[in-house]
C-alpha positions as CSV (number, residue, x, y, z in Angstrom):
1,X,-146.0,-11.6,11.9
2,X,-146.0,-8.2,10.1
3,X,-144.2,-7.1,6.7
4,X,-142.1,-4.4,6.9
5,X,-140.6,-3.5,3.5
6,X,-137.1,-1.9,2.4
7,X,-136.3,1.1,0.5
8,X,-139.2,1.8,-2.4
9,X,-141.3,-1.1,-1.5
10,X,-145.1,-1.2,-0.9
11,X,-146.7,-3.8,0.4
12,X,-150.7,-4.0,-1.3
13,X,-153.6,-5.8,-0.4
14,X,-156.0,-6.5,-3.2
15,X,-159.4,-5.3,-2.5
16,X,-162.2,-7.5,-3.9
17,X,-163.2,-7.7,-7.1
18,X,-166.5,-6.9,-8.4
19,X,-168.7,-9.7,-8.1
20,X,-171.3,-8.5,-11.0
21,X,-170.8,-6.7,-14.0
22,X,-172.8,-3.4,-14.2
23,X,-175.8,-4.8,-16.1
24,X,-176.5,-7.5,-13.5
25,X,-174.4,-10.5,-14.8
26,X,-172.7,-12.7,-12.1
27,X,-168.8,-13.1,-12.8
28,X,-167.3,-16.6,-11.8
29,X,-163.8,-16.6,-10.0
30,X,-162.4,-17.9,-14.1
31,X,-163.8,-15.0,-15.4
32,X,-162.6,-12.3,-12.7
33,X,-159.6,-10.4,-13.7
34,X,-156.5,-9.4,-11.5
35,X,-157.8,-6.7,-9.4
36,X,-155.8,-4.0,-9.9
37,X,-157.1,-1.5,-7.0
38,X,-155.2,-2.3,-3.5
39,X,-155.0,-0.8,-0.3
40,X,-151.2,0.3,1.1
41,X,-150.8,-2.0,4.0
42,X,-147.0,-1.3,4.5
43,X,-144.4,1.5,3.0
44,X,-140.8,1.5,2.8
45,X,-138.3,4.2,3.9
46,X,-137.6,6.0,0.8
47,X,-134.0,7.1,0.4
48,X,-131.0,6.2,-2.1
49,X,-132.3,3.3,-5.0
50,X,-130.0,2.5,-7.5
51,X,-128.4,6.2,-7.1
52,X,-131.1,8.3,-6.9
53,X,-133.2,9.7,-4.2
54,X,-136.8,8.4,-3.9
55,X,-139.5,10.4,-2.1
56,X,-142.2,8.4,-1.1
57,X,-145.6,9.7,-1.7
58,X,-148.0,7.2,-0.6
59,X,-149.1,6.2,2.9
60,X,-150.8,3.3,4.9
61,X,-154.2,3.4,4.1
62,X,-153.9,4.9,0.8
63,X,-156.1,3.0,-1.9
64,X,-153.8,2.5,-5.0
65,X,-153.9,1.7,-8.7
66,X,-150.8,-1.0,-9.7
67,X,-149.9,-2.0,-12.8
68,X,-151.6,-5.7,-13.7
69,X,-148.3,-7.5,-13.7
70,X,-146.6,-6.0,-11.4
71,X,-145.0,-6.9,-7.6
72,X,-144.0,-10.3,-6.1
73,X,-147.1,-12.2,-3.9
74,X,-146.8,-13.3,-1.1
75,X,-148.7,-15.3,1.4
76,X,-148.7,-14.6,5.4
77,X,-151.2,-15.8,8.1
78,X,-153.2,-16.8,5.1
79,X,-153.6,-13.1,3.9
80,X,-152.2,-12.7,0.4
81,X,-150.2,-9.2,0.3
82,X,-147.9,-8.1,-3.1
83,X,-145.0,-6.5,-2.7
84,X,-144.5,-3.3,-5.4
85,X,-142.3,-0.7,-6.0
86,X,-143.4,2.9,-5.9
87,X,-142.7,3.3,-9.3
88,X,-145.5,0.6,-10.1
89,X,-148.1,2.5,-8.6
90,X,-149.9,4.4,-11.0
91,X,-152.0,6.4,-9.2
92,X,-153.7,7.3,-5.6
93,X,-158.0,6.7,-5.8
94,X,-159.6,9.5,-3.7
């Protein structure tokens, strides 16, 4: 089953968090926060939202910063995916 998302929707899959700290010490799953650096799985069309053209500038493969609240999650083929708006990605990590 694939995703494929409508108008200014991303669909983002969370890359792993950081399983250390940089000084050595071993994070437990409690103490891990939201990651908020993804990989673009899936991009809408673009066009008219709400009125206004939208442009979309990122692609599949892109790695992404999102905002830590941001998106709905969902669950497929026991791979969890979130779906964003463009406007809740903050930037592109090259």
């Amino acid at each position: 089953m694939t995703i494929k998302p409508l108008a200014d929707r991303v669909v983002v899959k969370a890359v792993e968090a950081e399983e250390t700290t940089k000084s050595g010490i071993i994070l437990t799953s409690a103490a891990k926060e939201k990651p908020q650096v993804a990989e673009v799985v899936a991009v809408g069309p673009g066009g008219k939202v709400d009125g206004n053209d939208v442009v979309m500038y990122v692609k599949v493969g892109d790695r992404v910063l999102t905002s830590k609240y941001a998106g709905t999650e969902v669950k497929l083929d026991g791979e969890e995916f979130s779906i964003v708006r463009q406007s809740d990605i903050l930037a592109i990590v090259e």
